[in-house]
Backbone as JSON, one array per atom type, in Angstrom:
{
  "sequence": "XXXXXXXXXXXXXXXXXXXXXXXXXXXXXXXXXXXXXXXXXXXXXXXXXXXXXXXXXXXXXXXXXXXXXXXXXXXXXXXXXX",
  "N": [[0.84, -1.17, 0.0], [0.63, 2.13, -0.88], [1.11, 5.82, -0.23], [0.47, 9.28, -0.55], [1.75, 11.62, 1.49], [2.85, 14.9, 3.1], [4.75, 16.89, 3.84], [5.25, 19.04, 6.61], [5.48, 22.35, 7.49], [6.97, 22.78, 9.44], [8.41, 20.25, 8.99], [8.03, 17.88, 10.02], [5.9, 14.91, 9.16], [2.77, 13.47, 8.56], [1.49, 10.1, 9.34], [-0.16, 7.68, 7.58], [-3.22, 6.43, 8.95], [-3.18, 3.15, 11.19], [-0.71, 2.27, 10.02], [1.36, 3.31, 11.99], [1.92, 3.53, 15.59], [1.23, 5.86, 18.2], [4.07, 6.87, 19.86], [5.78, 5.28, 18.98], [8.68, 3.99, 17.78], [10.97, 4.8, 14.87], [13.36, 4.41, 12.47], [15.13, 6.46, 10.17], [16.29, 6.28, 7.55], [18.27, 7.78, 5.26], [18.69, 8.17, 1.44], [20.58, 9.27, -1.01], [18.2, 10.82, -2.95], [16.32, 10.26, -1.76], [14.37, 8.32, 1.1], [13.46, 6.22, 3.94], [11.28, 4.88, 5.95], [11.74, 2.05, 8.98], [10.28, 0.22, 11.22], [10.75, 0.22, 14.55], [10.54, -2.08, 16.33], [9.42, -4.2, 19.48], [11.29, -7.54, 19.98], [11.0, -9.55, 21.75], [8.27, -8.75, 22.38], [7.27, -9.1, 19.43], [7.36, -11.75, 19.59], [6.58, -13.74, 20.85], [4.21, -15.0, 20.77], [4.79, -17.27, 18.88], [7.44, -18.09, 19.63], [7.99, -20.35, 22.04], [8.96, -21.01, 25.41], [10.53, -22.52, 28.05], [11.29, -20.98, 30.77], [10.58, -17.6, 32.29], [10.45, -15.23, 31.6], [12.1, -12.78, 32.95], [13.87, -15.17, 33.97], [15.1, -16.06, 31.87], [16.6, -13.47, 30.74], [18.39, -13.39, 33.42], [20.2, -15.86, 33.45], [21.63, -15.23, 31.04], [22.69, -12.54, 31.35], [24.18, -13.47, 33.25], [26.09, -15.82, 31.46], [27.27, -13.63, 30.15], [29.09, -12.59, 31.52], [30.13, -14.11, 33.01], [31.88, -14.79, 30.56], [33.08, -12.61, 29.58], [34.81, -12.3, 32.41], [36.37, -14.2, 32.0], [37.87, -14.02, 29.43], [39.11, -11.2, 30.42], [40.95, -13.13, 31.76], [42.46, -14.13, 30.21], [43.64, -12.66, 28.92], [45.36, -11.74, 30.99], [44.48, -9.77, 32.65], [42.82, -10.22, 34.42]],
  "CA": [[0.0, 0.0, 0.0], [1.58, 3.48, -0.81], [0.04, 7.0, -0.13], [0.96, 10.37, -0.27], [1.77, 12.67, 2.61], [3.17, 16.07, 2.83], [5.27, 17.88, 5.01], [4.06, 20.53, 7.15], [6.56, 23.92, 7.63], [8.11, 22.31, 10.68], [9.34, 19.32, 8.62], [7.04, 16.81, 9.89], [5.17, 13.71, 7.85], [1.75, 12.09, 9.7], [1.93, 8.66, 8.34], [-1.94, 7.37, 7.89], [-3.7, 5.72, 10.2], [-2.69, 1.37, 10.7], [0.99, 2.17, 9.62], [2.23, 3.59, 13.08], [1.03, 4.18, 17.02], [1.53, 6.75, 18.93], [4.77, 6.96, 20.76], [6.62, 4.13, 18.38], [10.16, 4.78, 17.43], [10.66, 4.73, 13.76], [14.72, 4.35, 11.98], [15.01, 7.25, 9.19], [17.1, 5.6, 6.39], [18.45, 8.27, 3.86], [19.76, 7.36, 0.31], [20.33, 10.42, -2.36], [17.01, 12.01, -2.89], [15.06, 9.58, -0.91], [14.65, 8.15, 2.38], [12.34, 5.34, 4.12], [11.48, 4.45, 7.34], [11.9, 1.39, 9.27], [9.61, 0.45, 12.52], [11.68, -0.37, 16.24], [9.77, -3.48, 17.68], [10.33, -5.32, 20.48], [11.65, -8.59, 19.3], [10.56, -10.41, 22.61], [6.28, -8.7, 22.58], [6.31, -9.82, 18.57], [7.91, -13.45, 18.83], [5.55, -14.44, 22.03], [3.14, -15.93, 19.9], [5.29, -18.41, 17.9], [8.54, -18.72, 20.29], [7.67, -20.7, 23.0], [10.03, -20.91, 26.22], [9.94, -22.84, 29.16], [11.43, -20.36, 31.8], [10.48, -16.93, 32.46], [11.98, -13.89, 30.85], [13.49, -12.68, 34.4], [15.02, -16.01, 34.31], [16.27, -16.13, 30.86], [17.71, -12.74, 31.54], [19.7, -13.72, 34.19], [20.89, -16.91, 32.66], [22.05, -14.37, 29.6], [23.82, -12.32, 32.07], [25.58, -14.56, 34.19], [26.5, -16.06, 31.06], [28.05, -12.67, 29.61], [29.89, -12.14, 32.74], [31.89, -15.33, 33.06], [32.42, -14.94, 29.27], [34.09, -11.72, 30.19], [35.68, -12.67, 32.95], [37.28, -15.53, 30.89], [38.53, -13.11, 28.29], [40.24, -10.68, 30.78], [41.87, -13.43, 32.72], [43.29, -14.88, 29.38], [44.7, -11.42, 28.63], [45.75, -11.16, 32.0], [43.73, -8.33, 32.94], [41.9, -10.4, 35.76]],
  "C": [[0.88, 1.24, 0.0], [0.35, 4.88, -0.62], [0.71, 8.08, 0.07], [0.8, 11.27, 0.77], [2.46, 13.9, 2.59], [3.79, 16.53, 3.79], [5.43, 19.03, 5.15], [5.67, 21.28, 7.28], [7.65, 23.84, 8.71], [8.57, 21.15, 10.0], [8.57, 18.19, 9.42], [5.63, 16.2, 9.26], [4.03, 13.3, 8.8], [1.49, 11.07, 8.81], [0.1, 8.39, 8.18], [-2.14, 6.7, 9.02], [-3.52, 3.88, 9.94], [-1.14, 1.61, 10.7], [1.8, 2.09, 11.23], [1.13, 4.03, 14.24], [1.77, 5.19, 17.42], [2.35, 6.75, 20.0], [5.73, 5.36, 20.48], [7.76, 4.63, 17.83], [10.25, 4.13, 15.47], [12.74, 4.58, 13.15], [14.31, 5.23, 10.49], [16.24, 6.69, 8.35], [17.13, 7.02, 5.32], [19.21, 8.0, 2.81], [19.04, 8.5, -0.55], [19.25, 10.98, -1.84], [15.76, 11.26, -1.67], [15.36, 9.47, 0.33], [12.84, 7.45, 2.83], [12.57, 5.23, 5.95], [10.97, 3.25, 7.92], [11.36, 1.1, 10.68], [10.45, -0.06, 13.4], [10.56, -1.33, 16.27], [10.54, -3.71, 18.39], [10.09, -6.68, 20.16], [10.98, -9.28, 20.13], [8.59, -10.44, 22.45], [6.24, -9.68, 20.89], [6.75, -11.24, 18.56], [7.3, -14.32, 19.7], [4.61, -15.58, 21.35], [3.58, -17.15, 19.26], [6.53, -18.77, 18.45], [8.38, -18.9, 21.84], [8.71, -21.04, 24.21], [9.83, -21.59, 27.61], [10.18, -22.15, 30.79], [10.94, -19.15, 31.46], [11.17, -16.08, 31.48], [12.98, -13.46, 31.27], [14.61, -13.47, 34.07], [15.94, -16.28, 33.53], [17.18, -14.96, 30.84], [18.55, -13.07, 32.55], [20.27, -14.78, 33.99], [21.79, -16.11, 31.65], [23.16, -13.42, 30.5], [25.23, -12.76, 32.62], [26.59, -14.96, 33.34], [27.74, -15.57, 30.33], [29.25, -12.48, 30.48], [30.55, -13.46, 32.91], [32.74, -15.22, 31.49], [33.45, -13.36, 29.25], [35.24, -11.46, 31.1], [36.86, -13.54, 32.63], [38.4, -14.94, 30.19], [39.32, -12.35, 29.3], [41.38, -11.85, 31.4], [42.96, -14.11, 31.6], [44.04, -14.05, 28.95], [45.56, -11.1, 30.03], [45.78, -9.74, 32.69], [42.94, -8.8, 34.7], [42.69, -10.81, 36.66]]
}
């Protein structure tokens, strides 16, 4: 679906209505004369539906942590930093 919009004297576009909510972050891509924009999601609200998990989020966060943090720790002590 394409549609024309216009920009107002301050340099802002209102997109139609469906495309975007109110208070969604958007990525401005410019190339030459053009330029598109790209919606932010959160990867975790849209993949709920179809990626199923058997712990928590909390808990996979802190599994993901912990994990970063020995993997860091690892790395300085092999440089001999730790």
């Amino acid at each position: 679906m394409s549609q024309v919009s216009k920009v107002d004297d301050r340099g802002r576009i209102t997109l139609p209505k469906g495309i975007a909510e109110p208070g969604n972050s958007v990525v401005i891509v410019y190339g030459a004369e053009y330029f598109f924009g790209i919606p932010i999601r959160d990867p975790l609200k849209d993949s709920s539906s179809w990626l199923k998990a058997d712990e928590k989020v909390k808990a996979l966060k802190k599994a993901a942590e912990a994990a970063a943090s020995r993997d860091a720790h690892g790395r300085a002590e092999r440089r001999g930093q730790g």
